[in-house]
C-alpha positions in Angstrom: -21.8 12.2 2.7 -19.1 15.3 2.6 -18.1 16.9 5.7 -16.4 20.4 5.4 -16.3 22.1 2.2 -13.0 22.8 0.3 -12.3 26.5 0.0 -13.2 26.5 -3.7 -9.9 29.3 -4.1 -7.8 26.5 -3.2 -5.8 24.5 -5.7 -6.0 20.1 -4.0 -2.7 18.7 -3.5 -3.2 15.0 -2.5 -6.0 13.1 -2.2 -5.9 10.3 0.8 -7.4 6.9 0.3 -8.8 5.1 3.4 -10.3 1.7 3.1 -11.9 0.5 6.2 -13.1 -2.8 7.6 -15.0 -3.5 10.7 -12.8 -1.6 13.0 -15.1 -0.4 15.5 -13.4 0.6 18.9 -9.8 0.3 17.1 -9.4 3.1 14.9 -6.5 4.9 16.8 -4.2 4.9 14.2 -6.8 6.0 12.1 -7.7 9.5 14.4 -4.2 9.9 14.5 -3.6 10.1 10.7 -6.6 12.2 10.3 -5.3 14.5 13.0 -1.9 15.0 12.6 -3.2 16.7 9.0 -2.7 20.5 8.8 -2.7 21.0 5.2 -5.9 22.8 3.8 -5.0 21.0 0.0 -5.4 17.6 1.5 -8.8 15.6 1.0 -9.4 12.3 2.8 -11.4 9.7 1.0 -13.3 7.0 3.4 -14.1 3.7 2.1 -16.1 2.1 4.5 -16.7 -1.9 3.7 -19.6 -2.1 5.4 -20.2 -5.0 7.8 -22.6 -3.6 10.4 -20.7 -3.7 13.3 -21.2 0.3 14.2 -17.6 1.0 13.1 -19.3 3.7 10.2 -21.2 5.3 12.8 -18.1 5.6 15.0 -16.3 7.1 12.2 -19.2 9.8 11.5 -19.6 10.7 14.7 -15.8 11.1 15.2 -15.7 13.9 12.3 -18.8 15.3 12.9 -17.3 16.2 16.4 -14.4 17.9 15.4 -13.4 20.9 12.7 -11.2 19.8 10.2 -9.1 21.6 7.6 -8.7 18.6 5.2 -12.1 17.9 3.3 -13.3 14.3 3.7 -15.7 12.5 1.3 -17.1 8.9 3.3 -18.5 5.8 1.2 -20.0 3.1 2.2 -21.3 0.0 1.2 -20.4 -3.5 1.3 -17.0 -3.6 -1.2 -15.7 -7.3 0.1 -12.1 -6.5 0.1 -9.7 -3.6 0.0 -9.2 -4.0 -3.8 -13.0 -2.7 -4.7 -12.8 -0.6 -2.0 -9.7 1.3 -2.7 -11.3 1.5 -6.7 -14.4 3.3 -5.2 -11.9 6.2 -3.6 -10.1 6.0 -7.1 -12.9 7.2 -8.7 -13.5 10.1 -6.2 -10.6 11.2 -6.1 -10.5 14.7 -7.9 -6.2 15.7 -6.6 -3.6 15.9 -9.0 -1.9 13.0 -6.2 -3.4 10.1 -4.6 -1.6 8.0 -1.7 -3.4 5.0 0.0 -3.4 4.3 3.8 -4.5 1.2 5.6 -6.9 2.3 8.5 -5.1 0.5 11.1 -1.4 2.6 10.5 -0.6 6.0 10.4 0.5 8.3 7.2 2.3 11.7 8.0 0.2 13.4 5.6 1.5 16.8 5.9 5.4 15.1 5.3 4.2 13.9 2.1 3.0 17.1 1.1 5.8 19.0 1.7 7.4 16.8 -0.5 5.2 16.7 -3.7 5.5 20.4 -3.1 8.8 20.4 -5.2 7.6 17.9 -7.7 8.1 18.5 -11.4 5.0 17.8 -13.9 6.5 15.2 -15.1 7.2 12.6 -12.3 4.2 10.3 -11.9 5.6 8.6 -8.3 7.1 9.8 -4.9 8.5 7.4 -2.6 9.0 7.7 0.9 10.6 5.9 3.8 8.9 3.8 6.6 8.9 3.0 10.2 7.5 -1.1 10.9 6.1 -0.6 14.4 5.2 -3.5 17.0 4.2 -3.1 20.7 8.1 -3.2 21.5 9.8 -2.1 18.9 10.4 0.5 15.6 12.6 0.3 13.1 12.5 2.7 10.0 12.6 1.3 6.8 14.8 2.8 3.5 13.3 2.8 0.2 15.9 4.7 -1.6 15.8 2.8 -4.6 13.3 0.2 -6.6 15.1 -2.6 -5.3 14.5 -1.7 -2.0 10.7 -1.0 -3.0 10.6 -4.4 -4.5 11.9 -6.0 -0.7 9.0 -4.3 0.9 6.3 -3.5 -1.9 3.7 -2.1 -0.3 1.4 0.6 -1.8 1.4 3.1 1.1 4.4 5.6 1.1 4.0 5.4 -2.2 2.1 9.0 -3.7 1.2 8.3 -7.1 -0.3 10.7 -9.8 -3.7 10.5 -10.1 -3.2 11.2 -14.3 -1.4 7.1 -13.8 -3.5 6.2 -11.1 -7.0 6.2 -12.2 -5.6 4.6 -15.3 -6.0 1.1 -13.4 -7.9 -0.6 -10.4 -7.0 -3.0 -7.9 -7.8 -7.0 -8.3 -9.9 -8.5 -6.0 -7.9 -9.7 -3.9 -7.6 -10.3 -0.2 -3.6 -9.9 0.1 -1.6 -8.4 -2.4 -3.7 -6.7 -4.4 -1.9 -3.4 -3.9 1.7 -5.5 -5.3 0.0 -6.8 -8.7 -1.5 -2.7 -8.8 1.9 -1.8 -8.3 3.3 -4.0 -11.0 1.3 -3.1 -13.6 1.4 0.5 -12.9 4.7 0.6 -14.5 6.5 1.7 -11.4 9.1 -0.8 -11.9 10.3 0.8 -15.5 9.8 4.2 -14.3 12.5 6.8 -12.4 10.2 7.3 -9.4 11.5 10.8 -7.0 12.7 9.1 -3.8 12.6 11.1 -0.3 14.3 11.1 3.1 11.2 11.6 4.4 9.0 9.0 6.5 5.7 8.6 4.8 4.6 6.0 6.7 4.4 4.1 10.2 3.7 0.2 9.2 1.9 -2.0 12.2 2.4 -5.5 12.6 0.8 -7.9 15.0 -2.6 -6.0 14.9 -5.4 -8.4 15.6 -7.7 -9.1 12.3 -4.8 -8.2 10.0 -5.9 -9.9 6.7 -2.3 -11.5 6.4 -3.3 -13.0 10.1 -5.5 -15.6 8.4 -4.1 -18.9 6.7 -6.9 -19.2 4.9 -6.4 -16.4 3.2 -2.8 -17.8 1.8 -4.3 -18.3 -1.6 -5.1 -14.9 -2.8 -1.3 -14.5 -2.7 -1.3 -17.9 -5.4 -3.4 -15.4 -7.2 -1.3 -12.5 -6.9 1.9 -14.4 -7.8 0.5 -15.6 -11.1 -1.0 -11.9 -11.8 2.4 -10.5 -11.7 3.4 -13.7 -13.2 1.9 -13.3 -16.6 2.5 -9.8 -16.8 6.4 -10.2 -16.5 6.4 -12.5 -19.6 5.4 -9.1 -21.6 8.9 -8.3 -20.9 12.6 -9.5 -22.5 14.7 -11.9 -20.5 17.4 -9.4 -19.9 14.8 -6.9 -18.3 15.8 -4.7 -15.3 11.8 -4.8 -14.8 11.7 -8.2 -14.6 14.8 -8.3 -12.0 12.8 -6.2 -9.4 9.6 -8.2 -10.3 11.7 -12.0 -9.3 12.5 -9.6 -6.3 9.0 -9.3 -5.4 7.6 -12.9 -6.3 10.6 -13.9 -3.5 8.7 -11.6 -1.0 5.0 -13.4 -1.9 6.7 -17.0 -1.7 8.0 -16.4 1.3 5.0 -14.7 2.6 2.8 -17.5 1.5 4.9 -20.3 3.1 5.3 -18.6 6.1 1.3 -18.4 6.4 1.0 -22.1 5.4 4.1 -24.0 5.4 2.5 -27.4 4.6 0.8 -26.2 1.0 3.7 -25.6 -0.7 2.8 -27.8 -3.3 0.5 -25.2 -4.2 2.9 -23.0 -5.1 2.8 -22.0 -9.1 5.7 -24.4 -10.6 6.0 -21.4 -13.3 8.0 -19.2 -11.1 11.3 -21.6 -11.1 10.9 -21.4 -14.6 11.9 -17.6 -15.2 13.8 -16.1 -17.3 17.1 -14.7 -16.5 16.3 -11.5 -14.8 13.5 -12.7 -12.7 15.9 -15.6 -11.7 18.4 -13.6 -10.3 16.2 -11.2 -8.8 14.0 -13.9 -7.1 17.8 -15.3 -6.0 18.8 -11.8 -4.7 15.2 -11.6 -2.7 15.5 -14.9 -1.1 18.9 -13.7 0.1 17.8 -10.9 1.5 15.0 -12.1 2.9 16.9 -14.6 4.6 20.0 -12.6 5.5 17.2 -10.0 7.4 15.7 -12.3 9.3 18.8 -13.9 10.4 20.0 -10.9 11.3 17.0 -9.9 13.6 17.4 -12.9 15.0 20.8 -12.7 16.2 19.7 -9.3 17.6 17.0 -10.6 19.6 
């Protein structure tokens, strides 16, 4: 189902790709994303994982009951994760940019516009800042460099062109998928435009967050070794490989936090890097550990 036509004299600029759960009766964040959109060369793809619990019809009935400028496209069917769903938007996707947004945060659409505005042909990524938001508290994040990318690797604030894009799909994973997509994308070898701007509003502590769940833990095991055997492509003095040891610090540290008594089941072939995943899984868990001190001293 397609709701408002694109004005066919208008060139697309970025096409937004929403995958969404069962979120009925908690898609705020979701409105306010779709709202705060002025720009005509926008189109929003919905990827409904449909579980039956109304939160399609709320969505339809929320866009039906407004004018938009932005086209939006809505699929639906039952995808079982946010890997096959965000691959179903992939293929729709018809703009020269694609940027992924979870349904329960909020992307400044029109900010990331402005930006790849004054992007040449030849740049395949755009990275912006973001803000991590819980019920007390906001704190905006810099990504003003890979390293700092690596620290916090999430797909969204991340616009990338669809030409590289559509090139891959997501695993099927539960958590993660959007690092090992990230990985293999190339971003980490590439000279990615970095803005000032904030892309993004991150929330934590939402109720039926995937990374809420223990039991999900061992899609991350998956992840790890995903990005695991695609570092060993690379030579032992790679700068790749030194933002990748970066990232497998975040996913350890992830996974123990969400289940501190498995760490057995941890993959013993990430202490046996080479040397620039060993210093850049060093340099995360420093990090890591130095912010979280740090917060904690603040508190």
């Amino acid at each position: 189902m397609e709701l408002g036509e694109q004005d066919s004299n208008l060139t697309g600029l970025l096409s937004v790709i929403i995958p969404i759960g069962a979120m009925k009766g908690k898609l705020e964040n979701f409105y306010k994303t779709i709202e705060s959109t002025k720009n005509v060369r926008v189109e929003f793809i919905v990827v409904i994982d449909d579980k039956n619990d109304g939160t399609a019809e709320e969505i339809r009935n929320y866009l039906t009951s407004r004018r938009q400028s932005a086209s939006t496209i809505i699929l639906q069917q039952a995808y079982n994760g946010p890997g096959p769903a965000r691959n179903a938007g992939l293929r729709e996707a018809k703009n020269p940019w694609i940027i992924f947004c979870d349904s329960d945060d909020i992307l400044w659409v029109d900010q990331v516009c402005e930006e790849l505005g004054k992007i040449q042909a030849q740049e395949n990524f755009v990275i912006g800042n973001f803000s991590v938001k819980s019920r007390s508290h906001e704190q905006v994040m810099q990504s003003s460099n890979l390293m700092e990318v690596a620290l916090n690797p999430g797909i969204w604030r991340i616009a990338i062109r669809r030409s590289k894009a559509i090139k891959l799909e997501f695993p099927s994973l539960l958590l993660a998928e959007d690092q090992v997509y990230l990985v293999k994308s190339g971003l980490f070898k590439s000279k990615p435009t970095f803005s000032c701007r904030t892309f993004y509003t991150y929330h934590v502590s939402v109720k039926g967050q995937l990374s809420s769940r223990t039991s999900n833990s061992n899609h991350l095991i998956d992840a790890i070794l995903e990005i695991e055997n695609y570092s060993k492509t690379n030579g032992a003095f790679s700068k790749e490989n030194y933002y990748l040891g970066i990232i497998l610090a975040r996913l350890t540290t992830t996974y123990l936090k969400m289940n501190p008594k498995h760490r057995k089941n941890l993959p013993r072939g990430i202490y046996r890097m080479n040397f620039s995943k060993v210093l850049g899984f060093v340099m995360g868990i420093f990090l890591i550990m130095s912010t979280a001190f740090r917060r904690t001293t603040e508190k």
